[in-house]
N, C-alpha and C positions, 0 to 999 in steps of 0.2 A: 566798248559801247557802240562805237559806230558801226562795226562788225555787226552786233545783236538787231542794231533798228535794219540796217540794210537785210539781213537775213530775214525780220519779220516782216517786212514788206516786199520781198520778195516770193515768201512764199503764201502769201493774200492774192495772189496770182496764179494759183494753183486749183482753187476753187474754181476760177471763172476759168483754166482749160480745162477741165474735168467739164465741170459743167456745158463747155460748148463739142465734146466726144458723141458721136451720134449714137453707135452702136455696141460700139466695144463692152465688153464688159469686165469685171475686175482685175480679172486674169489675163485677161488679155493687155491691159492698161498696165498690169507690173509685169509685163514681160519685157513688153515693147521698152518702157520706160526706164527697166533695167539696164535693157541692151544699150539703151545709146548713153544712159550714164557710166558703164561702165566702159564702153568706147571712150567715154571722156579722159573718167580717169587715169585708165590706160594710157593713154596720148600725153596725158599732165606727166604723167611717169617715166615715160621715154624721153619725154624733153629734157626734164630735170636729173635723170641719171643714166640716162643711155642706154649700152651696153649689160650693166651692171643693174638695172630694174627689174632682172626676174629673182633676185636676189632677194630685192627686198621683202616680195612676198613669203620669203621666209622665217625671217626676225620677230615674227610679231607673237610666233606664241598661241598658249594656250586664250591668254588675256585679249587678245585680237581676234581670236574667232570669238572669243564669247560676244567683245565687241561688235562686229561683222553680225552676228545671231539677233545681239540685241538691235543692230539697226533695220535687218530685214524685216524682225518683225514689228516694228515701228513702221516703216514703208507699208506692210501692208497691211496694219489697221489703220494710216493714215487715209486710205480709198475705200474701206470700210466705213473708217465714221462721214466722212465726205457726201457719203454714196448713201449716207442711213438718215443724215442729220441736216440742218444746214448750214452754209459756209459760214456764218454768222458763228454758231456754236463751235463748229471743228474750230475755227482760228482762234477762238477766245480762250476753248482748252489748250490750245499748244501755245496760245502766249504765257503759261506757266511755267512750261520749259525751264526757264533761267531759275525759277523759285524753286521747283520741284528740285533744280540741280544742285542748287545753293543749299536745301536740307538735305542731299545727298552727302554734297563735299561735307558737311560738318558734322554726318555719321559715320562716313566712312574712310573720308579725309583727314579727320578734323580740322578742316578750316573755319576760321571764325565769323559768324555771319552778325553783320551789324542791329543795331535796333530801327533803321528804319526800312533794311531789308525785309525784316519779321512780320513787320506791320504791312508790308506790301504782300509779302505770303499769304498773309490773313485773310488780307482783302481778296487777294487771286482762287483762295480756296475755297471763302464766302460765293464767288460769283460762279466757279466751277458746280457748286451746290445746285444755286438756282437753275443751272441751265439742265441739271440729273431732275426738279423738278418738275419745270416747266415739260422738261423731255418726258413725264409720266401722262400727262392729258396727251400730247400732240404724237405718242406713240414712238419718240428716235431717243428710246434711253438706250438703247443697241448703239446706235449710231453717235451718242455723249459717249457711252462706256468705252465704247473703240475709239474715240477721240483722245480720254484720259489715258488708255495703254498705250496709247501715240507717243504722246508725253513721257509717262515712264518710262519707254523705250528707247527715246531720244537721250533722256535725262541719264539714264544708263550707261548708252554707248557715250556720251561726253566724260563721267567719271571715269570711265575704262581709261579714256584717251586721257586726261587731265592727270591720271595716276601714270601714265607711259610716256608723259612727254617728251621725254629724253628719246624715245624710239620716234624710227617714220613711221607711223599707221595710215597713214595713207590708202596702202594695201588693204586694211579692212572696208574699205567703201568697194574693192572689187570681190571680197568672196559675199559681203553682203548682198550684191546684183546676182551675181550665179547661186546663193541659195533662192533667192527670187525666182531666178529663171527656169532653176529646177522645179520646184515647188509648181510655177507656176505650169511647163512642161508635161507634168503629171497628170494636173486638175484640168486640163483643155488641148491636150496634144494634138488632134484631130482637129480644133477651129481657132487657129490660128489666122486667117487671114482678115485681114481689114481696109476699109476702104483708106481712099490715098489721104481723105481729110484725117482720120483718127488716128492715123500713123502719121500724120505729122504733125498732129499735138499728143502725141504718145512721146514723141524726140524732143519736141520742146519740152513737154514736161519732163521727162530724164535728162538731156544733154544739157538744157539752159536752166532752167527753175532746181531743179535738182540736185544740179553739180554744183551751181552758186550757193544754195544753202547749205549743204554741208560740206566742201569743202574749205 
């Protein structure tokens, strides 16, 4: 529990550096923000196993790229809906997260979810609604919807991880960054550069905000 409030309050921080990025634009924001999370991880990885870290990237399987697939493309509908919606709505969807995850485990887990968990789904699901909405006059049901596949996405790669516990996955937060990277390589390879301010909240937001939440 205190894992979950630390994580969502963490990333309520995420809005307000996005929002203070002057020029960058999406692709360029999951590049950058890839690269230094995945510097992180990296680094988390050679500490903890040394020698023996290129290994781990092995272990994980088919089940850790889907992983890895499903968190890239959470990453980048979360700069989608951000960038569509406002921070208000994106964070209110991703505080479903744990709900969306909790009917996950008990379809695909079967773990057993309480009655007063349900009623809090209820509620998260009720309020997920109003904000699809309100998002039809104010024009960012793009920016709710990509908020909602945020979630999914999230909720996804935690099942993945919650069924593999026994393994290190770890390693799935770096091939998730390099499909980022690539992707993002693709779509903008020629404008790449950025001023000094938005590269260095492009690193806060991957190496601090980024790393903390989901590792």
């Amino acid at each position: 529990m205190i894992l979950m409030l630390i994580g969502s309050t963490v990333i309520s921080f995420s809005g307000l550096v996005i929002r203070n990025i002057d020029a960058a634009d999406n692709w360029q924001i999951n590049f950058y923000r890839a690269l230094a999370f995945g510097i992180v991880i990296s680094t988390i990885l050679l500490i903890r196993y040394g020698r023996s870290a290129p290994r781990k990237l092995k272990v994980i399987g088919f089940e850790g790229a889907c992983a890895a697939a499903l968190l890239a493309f959470a990453s980048i509908s979360f700069l989608q809906a951000i960038t569509n919606t406002t921070v208000a709505a994106t964070t209110f969807t991703l505080s479903s997260i744990p709900f969306l995850t909790a009917a996950l485990a008990w379809f695909f887990l079967g773990e057993r979810i309480g009655k007063y968990t349900v009623f809090t789904m209820l509620a998260a699901a009720f309020g997920i609604a109003l904000m699809f909405i309100q998002g039809l006059g104010s024009g960012s049901v793009y920016g709710n919807f990509m908020a909602f596949l945020c979630a999914m996405g999230f909720s996804g790669y935690a099942i993945i991880i919650r069924r593999n516990r026994g393994l290190e996955m770890l390693p799935t937060l770096i091939f998730s960054n390099l499909i980022i990277m690539f992707l993002a390589l693709i779509l903008c390879w020629d404008d790449m550069m950025l001023s000094l301010n938005d590269l260095i909240l492009c690193f806060v937001l991957g190496g601090l905000l980024s790393a903390t939440i989901k590792t």
